[in-house]
C-alpha positions in Angstrom: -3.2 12.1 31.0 -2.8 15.7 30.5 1.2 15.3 30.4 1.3 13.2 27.7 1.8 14.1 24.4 3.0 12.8 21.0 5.7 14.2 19.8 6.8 15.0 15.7 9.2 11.9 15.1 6.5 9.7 16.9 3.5 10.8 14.7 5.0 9.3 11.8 4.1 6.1 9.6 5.7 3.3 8.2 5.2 1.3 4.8 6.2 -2.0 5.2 5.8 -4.6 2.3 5.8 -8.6 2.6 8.3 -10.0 0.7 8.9 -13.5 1.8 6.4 -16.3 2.0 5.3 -17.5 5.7 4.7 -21.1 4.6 7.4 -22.7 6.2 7.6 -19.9 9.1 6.7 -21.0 12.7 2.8 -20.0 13.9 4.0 -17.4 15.9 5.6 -15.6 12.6 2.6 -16.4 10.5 0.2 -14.8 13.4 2.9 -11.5 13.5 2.6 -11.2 9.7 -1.3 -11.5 10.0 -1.3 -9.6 12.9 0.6 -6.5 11.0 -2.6 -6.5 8.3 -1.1 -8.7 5.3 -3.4 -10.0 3.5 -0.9 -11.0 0.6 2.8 -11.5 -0.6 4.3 -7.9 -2.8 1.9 -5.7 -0.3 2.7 -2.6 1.1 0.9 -1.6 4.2 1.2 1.5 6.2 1.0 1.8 10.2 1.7 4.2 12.9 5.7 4.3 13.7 4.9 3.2 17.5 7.3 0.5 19.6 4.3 -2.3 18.9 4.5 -2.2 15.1 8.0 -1.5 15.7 8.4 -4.7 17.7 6.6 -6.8 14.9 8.5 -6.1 12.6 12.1 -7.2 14.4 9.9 -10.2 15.4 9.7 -11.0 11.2 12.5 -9.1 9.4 13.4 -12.5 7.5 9.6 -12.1 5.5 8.9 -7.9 5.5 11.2 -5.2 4.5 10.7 -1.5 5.5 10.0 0.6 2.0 11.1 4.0 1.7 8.1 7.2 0.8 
């Protein structure tokens, strides 16, 4: 455990905002969406930057959008 560390680039966050409605989306992309903390539609979360939140949002990139800060 000692060896591993985090680095600069992976210490960073993202704000992500929902944008598109999950009504007519599958389970699995209303559970991703839920999953990521959205709670409703014009919301801007932020999370870590790690391969997992990384991951859910390729999974849903139909309904969220990645914001600039």
């Amino acid at each position: 455990m000692a060896g591993k560390t985090q680095s600069k680039a992976s210490s960073g966050k993202l704000h992500i905002k929902w944008v598109r409605s999950a009504i007519c989306s599958p389970v699995k992309h209303k559970r991703v969406v839920k999953g990521l903390g959205f709670t409703r539609l014009n919301q801007i979360i932020e999370r870590p930057d790690t391969a997992a939140i990384g991951g859910m949002v390729k999974k849903v990139p139909h309904l969220v959008e990645i914001v600039e800060s």
